[in-house]
Backbone and ligand atoms as CSV (ligand in chain L), in Angstrom:
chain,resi,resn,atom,element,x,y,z
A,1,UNK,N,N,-109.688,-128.397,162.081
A,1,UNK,CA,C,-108.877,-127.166,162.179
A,1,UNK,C,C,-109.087,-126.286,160.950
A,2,UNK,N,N,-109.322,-125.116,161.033
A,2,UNK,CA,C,-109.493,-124.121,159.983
A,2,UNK,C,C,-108.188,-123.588,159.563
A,3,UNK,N,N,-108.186,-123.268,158.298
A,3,UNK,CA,C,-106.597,-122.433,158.146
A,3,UNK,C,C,-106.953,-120.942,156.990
A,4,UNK,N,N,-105.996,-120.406,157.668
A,4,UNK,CA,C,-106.207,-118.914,156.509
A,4,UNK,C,C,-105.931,-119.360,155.066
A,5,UNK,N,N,-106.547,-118.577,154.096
A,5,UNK,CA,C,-106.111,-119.287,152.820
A,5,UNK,C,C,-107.287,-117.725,152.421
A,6,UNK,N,N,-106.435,-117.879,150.691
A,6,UNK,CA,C,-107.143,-116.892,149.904
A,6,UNK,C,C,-108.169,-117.465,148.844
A,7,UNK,N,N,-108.619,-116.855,148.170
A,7,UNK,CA,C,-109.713,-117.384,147.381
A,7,UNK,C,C,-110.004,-116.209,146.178
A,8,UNK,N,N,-109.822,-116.900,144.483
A,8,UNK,CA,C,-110.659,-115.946,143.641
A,8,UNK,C,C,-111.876,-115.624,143.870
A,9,UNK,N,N,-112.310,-114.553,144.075
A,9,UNK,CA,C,-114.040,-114.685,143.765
A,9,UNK,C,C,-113.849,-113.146,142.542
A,10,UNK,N,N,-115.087,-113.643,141.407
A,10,UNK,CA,C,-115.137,-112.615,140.483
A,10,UNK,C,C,-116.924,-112.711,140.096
A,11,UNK,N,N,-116.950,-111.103,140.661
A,11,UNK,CA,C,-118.274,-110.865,140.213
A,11,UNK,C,C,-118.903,-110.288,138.851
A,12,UNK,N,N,-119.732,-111.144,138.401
A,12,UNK,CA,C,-119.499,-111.405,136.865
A,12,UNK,C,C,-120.534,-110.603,135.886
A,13,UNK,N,N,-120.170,-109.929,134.825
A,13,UNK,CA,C,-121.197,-109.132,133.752
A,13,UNK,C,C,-122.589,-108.769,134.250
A,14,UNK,N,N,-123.250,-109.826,134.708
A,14,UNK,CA,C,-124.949,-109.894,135.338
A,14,UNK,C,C,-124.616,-109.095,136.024
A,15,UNK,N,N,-123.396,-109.273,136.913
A,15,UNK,CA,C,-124.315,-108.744,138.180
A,15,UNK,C,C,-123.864,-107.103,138.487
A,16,UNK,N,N,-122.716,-106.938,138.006
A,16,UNK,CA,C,-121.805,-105.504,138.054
A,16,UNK,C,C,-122.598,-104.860,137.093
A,17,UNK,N,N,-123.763,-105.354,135.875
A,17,UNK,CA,C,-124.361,-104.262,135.367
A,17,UNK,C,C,-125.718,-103.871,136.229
A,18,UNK,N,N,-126.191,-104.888,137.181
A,18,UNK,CA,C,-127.324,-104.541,137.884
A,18,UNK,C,C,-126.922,-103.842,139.389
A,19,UNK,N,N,-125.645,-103.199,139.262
A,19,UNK,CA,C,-124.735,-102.603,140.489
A,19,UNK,C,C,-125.526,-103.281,141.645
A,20,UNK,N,N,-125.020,-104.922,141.537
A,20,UNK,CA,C,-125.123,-105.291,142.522
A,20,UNK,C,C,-123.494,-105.628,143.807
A,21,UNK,N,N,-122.021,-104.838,142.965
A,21,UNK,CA,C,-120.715,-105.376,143.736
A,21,UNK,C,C,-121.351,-104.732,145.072
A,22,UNK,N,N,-121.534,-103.877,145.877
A,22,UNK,CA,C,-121.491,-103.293,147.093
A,22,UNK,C,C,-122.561,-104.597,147.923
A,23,UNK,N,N,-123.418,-104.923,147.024
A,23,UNK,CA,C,-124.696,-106.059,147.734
A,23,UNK,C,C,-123.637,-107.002,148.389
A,24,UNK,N,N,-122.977,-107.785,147.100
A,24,UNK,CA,C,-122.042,-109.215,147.106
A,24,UNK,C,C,-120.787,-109.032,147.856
A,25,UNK,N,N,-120.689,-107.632,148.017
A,25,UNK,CA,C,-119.533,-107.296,148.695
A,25,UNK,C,C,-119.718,-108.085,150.621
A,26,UNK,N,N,-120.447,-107.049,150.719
A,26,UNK,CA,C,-121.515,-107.032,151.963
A,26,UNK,C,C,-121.513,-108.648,152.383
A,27,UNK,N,N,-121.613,-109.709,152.002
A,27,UNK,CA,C,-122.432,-110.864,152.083
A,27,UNK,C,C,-120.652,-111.460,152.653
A,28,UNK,N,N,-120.038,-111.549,151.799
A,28,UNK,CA,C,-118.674,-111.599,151.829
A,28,UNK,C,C,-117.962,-111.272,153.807
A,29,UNK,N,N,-117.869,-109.591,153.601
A,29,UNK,CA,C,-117.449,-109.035,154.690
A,29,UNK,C,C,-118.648,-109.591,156.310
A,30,UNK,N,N,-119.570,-109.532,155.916
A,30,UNK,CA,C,-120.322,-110.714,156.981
A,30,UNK,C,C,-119.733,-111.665,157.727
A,31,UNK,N,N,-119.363,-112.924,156.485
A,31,UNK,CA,C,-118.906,-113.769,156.573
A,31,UNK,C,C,-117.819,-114.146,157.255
A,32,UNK,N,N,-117.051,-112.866,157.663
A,32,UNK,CA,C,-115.512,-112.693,157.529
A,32,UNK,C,C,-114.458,-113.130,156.612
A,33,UNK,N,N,-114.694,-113.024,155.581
A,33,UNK,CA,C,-114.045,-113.050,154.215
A,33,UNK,C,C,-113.396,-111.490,154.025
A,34,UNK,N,N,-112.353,-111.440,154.232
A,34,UNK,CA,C,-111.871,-109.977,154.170
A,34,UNK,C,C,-111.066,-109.772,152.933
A,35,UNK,N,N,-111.854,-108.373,152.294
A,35,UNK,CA,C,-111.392,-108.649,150.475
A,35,UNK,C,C,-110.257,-107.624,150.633
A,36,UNK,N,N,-108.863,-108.542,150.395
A,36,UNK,CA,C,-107.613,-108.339,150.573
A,36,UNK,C,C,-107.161,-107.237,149.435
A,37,UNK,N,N,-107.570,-107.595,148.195
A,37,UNK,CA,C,-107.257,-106.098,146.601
A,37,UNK,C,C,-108.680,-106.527,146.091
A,38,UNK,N,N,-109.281,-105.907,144.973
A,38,UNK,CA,C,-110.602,-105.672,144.323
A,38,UNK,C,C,-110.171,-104.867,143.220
A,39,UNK,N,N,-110.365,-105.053,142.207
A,39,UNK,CA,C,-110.438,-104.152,141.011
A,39,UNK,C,C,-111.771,-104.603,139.725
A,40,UNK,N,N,-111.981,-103.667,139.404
A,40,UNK,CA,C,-112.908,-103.443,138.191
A,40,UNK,C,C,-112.460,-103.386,136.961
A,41,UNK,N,N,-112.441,-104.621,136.192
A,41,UNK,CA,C,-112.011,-104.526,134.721
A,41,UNK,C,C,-112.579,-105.236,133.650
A,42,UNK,N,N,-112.372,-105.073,132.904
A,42,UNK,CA,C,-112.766,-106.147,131.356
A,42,UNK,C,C,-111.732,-106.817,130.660
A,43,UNK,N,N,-112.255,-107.895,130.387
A,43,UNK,CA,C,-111.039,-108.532,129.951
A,43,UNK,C,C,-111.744,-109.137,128.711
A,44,UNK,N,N,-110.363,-109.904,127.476
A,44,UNK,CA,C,-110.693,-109.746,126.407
A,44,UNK,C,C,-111.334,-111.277,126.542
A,45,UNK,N,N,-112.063,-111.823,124.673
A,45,UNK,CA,C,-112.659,-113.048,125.056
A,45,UNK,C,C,-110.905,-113.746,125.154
A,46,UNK,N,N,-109.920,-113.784,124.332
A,46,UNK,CA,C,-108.789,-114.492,124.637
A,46,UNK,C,C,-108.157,-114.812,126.220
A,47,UNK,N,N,-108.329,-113.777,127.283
A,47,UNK,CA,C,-107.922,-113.450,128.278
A,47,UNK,C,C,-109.076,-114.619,128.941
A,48,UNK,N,N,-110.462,-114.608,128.387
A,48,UNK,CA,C,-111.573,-115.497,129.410
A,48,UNK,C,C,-111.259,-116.844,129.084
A,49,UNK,N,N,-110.349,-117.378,127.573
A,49,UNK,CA,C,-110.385,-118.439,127.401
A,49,UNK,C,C,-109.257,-118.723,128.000
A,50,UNK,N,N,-108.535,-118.354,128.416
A,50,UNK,CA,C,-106.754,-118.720,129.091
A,50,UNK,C,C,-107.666,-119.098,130.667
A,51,UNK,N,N,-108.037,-117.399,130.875
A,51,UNK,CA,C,-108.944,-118.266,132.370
A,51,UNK,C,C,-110.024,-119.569,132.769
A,52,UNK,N,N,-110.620,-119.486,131.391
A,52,UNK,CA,C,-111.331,-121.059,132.077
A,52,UNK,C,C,-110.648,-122.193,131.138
A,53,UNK,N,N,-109.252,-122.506,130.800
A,53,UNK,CA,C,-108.706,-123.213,130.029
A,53,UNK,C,C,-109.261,-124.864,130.588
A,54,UNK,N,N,-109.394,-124.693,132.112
A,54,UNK,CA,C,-110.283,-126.159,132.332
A,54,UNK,C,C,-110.941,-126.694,132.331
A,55,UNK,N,N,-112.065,-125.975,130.948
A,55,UNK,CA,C,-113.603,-125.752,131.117
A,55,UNK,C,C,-113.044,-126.167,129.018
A,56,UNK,N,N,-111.935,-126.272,128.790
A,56,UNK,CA,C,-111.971,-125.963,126.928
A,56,UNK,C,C,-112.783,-126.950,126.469
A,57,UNK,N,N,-112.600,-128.449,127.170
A,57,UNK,CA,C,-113.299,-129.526,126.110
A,57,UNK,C,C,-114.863,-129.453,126.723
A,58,UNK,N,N,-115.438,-128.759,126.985
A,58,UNK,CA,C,-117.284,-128.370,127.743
A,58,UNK,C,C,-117.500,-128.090,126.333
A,59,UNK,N,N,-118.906,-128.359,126.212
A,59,UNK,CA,C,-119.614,-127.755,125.210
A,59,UNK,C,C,-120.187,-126.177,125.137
A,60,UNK,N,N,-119.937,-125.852,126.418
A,60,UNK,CA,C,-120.195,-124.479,126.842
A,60,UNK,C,C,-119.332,-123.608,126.981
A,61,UNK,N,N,-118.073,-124.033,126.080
A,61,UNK,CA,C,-116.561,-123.089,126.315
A,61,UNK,C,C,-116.558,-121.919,125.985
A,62,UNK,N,N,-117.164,-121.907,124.713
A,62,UNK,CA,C,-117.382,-120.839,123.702
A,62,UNK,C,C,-118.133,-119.640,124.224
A,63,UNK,N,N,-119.252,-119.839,124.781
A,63,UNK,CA,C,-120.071,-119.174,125.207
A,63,UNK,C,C,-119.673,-118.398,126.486
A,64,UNK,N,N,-119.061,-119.375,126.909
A,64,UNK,CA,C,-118.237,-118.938,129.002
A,64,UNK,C,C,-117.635,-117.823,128.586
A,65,UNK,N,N,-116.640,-118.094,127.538
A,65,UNK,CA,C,-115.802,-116.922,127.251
A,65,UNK,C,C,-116.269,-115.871,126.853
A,66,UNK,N,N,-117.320,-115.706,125.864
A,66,UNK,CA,C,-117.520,-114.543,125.278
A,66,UNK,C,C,-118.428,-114.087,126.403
A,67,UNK,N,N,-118.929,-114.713,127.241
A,67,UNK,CA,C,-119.907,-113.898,128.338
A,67,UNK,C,C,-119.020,-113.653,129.336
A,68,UNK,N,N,-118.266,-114.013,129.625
A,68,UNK,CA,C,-117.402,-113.474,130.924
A,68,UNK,C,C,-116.466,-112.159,130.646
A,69,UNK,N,N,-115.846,-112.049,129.141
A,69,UNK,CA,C,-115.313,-110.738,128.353
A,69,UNK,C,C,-116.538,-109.320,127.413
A,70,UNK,N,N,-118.062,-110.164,128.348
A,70,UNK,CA,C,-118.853,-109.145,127.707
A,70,UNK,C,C,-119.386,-107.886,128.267
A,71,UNK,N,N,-118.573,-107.666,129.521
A,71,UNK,CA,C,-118.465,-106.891,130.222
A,71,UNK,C,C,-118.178,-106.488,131.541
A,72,UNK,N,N,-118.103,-105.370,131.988
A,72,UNK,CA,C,-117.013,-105.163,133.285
A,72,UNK,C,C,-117.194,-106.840,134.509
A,73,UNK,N,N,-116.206,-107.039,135.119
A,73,UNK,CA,C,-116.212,-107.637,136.182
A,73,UNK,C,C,-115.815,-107.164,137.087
A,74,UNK,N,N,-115.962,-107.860,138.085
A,74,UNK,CA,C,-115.242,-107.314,140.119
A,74,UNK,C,C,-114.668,-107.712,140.258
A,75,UNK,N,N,-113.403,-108.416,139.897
A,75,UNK,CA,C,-112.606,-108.946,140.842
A,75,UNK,C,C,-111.665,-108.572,142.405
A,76,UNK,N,N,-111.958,-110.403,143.037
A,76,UNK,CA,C,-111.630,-109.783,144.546
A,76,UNK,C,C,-110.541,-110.891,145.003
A,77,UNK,N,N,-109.488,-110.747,145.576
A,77,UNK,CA,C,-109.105,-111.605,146.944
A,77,UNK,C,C,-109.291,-111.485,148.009
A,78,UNK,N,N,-109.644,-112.373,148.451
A,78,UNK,CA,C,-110.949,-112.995,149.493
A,78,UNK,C,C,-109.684,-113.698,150.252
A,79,UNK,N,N,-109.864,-113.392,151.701
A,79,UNK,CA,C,-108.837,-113.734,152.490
A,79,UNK,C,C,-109.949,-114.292,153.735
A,80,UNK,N,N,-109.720,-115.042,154.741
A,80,UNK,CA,C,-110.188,-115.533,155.639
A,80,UNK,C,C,-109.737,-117.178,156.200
A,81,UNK,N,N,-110.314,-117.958,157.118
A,81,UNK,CA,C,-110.835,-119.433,157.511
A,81,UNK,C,C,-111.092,-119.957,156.753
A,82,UNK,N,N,-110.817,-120.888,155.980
A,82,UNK,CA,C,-111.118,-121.831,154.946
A,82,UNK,C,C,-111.824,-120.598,154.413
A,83,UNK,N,N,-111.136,-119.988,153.566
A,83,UNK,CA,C,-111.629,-118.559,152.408
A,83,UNK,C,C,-112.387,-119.770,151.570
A,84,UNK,N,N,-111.799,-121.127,150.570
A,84,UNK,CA,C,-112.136,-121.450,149.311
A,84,UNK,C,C,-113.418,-122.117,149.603
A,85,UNK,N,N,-113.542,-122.965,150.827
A,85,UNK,CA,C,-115.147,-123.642,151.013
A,85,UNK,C,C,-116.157,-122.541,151.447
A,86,UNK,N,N,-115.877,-122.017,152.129
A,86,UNK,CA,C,-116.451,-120.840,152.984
A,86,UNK,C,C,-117.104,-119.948,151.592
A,87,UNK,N,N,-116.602,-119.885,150.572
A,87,UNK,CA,C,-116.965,-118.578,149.632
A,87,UNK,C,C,-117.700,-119.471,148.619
A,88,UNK,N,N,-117.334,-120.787,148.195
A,88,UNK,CA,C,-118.292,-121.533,147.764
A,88,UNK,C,C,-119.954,-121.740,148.053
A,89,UNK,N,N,-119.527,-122.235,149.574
A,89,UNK,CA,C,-120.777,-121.858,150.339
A,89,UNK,C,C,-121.729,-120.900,150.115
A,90,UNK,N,N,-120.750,-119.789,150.240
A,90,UNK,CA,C,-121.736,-118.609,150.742
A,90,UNK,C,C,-122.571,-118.297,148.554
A,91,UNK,N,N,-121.671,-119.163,147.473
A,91,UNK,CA,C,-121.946,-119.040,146.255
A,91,UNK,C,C,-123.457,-119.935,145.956
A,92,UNK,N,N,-123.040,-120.771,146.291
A,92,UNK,CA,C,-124.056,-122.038,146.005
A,92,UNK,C,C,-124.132,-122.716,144.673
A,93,UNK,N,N,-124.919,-123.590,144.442
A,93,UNK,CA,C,-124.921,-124.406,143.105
A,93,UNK,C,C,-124.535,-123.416,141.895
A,94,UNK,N,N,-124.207,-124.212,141.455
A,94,UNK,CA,C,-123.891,-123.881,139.896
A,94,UNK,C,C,-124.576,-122.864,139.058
A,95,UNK,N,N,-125.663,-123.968,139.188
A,95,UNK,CA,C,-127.184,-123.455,138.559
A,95,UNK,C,C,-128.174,-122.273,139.699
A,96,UNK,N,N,-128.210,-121.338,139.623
A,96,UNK,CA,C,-129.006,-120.809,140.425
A,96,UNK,C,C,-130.183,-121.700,140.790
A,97,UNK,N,N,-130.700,-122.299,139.885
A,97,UNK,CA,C,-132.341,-122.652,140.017
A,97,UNK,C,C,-132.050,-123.775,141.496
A,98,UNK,N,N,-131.157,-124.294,141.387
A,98,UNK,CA,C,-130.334,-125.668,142.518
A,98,UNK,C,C,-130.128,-124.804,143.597
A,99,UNK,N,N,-129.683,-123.687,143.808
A,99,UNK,CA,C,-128.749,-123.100,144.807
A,99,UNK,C,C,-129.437,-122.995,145.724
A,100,UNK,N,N,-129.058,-123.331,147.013
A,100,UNK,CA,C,-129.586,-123.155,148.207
A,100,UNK,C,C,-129.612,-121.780,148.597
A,101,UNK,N,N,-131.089,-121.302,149.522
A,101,UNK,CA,C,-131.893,-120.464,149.672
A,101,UNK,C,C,-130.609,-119.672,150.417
A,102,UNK,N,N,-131.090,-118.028,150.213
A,102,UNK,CA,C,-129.671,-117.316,151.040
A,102,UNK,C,C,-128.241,-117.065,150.138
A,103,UNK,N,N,-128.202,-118.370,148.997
A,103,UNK,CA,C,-126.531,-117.901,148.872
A,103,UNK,C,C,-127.017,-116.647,147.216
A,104,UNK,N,N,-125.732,-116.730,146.932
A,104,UNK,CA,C,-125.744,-115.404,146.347
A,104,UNK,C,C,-126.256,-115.702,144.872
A,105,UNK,N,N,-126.007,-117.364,143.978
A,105,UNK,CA,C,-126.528,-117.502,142.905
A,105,UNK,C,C,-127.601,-117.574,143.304
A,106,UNK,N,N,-128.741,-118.313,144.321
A,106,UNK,CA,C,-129.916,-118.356,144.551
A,106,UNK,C,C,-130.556,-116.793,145.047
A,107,UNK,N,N,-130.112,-115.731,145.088
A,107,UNK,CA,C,-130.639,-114.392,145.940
A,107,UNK,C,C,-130.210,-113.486,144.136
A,108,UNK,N,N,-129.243,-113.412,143.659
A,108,UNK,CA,C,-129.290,-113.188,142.380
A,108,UNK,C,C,-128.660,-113.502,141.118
A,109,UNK,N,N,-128.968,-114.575,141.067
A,109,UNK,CA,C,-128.342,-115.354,139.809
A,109,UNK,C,C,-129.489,-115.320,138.072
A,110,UNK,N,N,-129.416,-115.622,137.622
A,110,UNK,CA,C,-130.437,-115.348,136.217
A,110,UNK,C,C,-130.496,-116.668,135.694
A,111,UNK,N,N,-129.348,-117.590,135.336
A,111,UNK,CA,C,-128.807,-118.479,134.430
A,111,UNK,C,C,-127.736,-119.164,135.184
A,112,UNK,N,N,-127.807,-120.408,134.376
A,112,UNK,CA,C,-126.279,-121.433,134.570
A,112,UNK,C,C,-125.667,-120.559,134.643
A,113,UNK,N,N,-125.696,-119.852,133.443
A,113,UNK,CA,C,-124.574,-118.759,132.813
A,113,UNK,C,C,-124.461,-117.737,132.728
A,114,UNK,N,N,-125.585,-117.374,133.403
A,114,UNK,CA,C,-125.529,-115.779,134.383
A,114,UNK,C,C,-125.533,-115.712,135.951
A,115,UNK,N,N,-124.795,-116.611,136.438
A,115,UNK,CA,C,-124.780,-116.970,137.897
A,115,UNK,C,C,-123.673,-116.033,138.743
A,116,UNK,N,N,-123.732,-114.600,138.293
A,116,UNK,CA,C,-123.987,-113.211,139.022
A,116,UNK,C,C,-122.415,-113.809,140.061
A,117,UNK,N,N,-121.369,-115.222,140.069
A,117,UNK,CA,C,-120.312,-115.051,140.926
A,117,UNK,C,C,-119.651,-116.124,140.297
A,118,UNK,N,N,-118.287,-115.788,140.464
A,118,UNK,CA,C,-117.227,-117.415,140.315
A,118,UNK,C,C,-116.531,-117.055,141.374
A,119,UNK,N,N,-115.735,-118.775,141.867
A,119,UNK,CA,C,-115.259,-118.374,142.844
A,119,UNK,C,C,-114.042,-119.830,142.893
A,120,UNK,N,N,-113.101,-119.625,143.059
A,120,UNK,CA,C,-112.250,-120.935,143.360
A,120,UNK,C,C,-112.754,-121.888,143.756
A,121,UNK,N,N,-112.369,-123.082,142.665
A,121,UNK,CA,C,-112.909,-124.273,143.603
A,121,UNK,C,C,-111.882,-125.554,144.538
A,122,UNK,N,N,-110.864,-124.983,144.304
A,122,UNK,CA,C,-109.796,-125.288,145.253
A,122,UNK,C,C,-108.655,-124.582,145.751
A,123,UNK,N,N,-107.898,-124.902,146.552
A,123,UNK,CA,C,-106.950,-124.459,146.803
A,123,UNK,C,C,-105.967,-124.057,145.986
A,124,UNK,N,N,-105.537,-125.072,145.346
A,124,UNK,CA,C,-104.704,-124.920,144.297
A,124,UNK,C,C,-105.047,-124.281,142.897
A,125,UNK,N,N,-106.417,-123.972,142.437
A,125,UNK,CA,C,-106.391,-123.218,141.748
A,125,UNK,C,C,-106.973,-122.087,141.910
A,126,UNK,N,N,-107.144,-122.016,143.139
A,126,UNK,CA,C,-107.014,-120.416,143.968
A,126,UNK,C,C,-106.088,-119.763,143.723
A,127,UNK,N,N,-104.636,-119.857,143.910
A,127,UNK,CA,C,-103.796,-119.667,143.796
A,127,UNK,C,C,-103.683,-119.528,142.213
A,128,UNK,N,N,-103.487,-120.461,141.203
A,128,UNK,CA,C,-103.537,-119.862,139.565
A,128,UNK,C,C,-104.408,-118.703,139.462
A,129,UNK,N,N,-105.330,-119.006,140.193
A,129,UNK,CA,C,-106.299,-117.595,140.107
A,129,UNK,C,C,-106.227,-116.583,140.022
A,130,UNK,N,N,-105.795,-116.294,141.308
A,130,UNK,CA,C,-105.185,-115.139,142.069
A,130,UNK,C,C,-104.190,-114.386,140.955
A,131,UNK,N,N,-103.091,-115.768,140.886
A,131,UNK,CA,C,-101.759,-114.896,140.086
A,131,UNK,C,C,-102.603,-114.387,138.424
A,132,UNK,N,N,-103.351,-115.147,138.048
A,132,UNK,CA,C,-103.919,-114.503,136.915
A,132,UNK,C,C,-104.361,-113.247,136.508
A,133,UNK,N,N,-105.114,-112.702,137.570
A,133,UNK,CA,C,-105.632,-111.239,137.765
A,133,UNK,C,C,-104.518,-110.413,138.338
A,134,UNK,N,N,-104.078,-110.749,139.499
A,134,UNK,CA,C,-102.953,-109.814,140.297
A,134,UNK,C,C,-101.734,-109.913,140.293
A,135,UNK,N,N,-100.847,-109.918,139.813
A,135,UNK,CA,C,-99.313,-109.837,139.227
A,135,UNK,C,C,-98.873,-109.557,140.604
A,136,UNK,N,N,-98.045,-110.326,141.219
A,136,UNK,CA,C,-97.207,-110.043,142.684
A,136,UNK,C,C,-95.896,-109.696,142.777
L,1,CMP,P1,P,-118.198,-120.840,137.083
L,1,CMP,O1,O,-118.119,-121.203,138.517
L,1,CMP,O2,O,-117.742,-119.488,136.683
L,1,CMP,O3,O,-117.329,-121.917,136.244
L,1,CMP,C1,C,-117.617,-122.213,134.900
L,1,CMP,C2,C,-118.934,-121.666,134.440
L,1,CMP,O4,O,-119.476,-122.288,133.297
L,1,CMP,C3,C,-119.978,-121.856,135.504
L,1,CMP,O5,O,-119.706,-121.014,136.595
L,1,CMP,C4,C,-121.249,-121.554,134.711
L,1,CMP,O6,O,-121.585,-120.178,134.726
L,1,CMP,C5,C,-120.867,-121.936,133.292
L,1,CMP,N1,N,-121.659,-123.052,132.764
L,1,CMP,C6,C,-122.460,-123.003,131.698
L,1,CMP,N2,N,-123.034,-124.194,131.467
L,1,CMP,C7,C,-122.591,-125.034,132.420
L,1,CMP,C8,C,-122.836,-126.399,132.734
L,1,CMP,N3,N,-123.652,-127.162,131.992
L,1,CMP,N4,N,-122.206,-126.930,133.805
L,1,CMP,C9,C,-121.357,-126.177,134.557
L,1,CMP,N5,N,-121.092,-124.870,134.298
L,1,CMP,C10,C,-121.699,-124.296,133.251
């Protein structure tokens, strides 16, 4: 059984400077992922470290943050059928170089850490997500 559910997805520095949001948009609305609010902003490195606070003890914390506050992002809520697997999917591996053919890190990703999308990886912190960016 499928159920409606929302989903962060945020399109990240890479890819909003190579005006690719209308591409990633597109791939999304396909899908039937229907992007419920969207806004364009920057946020500070403090603001990126609160957001990936589950990422602090990585050796790559430091870096996440200052690249995710190094310039504009997309953020979207993503509404649909299993929105959080469904948008994973359509994300793919981690690593672009891994990502299966078609999804959006493998079509334009650069880096681990230029992988051009984030996107909830559960339900439940879909939801922290969400409230993080969009104040209800
Ligand atoms: P994202 O889905 O935004 O969640 C955390 C991010 O950390 C991840 O995408 C990558 O861009 C980044 N990252 C950098 N190095 C690694 C790594 N070794 N393993 C996982 N994520 C990494």
């Amino acid at each position: 059984m499928s159920k409606m559910e929302q989903t962060l997805s945020i399109i990240k520095p890479d890819a909003v400077e190579r005006n690719l949001i209308e591409e990633i948009k597109k791939i999304f609305i396909e899908k039937n992922l229907n992007i419920k609010e969207s806004k364009k902003i920057q946020i500070t490195k403090d603001e990126a470290a609160e957001f990936y606070k589950v990422h602090q003890s990585k050796p790559f914390y430091n870096d996440l943050c200052s690249y995710l506050s190094s310039g504009p992002i997309f953020v979207m809520i993503l509404e649909g059928d299993d929105a959080v697997s469904v948008n994973r999917k359509l994300m793919g591996a981690t690593d672009p170089k891994k990502a299966e053919d078609n999804t959006i890190r493998k079509l334009f990703g650069i880096s681990i850490d230029k992988n051009s999308v984030h996107g909830s990886d559960s339900l439940e912190n879909a939801k922290k997500e969400i409230s993080f960016f969009f104040k209800s």
